[in-house]
C-alpha positions in Angstrom: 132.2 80.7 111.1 130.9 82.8 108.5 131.2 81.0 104.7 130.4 82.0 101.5 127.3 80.1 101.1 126.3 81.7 104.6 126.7 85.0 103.0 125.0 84.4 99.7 122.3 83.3 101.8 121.7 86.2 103.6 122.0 88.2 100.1 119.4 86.7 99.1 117.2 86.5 102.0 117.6 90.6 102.3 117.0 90.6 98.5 113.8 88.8 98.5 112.7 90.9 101.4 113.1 94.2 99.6 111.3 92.5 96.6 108.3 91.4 98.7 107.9 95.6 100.1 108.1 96.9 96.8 105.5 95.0 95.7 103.8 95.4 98.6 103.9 99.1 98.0 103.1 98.5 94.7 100.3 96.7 95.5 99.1 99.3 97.6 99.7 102.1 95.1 97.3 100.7 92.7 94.8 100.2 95.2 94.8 103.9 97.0 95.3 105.5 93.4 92.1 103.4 92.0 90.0 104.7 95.2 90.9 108.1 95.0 90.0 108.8 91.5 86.6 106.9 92.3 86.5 108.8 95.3 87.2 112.2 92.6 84.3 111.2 90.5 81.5 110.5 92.6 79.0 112.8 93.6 80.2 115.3 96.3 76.8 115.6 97.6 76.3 112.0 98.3 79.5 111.5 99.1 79.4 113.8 101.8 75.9 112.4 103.0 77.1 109.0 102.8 80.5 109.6 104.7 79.9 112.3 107.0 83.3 114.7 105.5 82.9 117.8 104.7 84.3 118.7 100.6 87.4 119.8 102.0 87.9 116.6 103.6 87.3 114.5 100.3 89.7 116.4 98.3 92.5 116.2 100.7 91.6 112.5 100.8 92.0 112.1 96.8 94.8 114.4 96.2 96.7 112.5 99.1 100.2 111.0 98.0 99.9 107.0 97.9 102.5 106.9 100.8 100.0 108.5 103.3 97.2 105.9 104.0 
């Protein structure tokens, strides 16, 4: 038997959910978007010593859209 208090329940619960992925991809957000402009200002000489990508590789990387890992 489905009651009120079932249903404000399950509100919630979805709620909470969607709150916890947003900041999740919030979270994230910050984090790629902080890494790619580092990854923008470093040296692309080292940078490709260190990492073994070519320039074109690096720039794809830190112009990449936070959604894409």
């Amino acid at each position: 038997m489905v009651t009120k208090q079932n249903t404000t329940s399950a509100a919630e619960s979805f709620t909470g959910c969607v709150r916890a992925t947003i900041r999740e991809w919030h979270r994230r957000h910050n984090i790629r978007s902080r890494l790619r402009t580092e990854l923008q200002e470093m040296d692309i000489a080292r940078t490709e010593q260190d990492t073994g990508l070519t320039t074109g590789d690096l720039l794809r990387e830190a112009t990449k859209p936070f959604w894409k890992a």
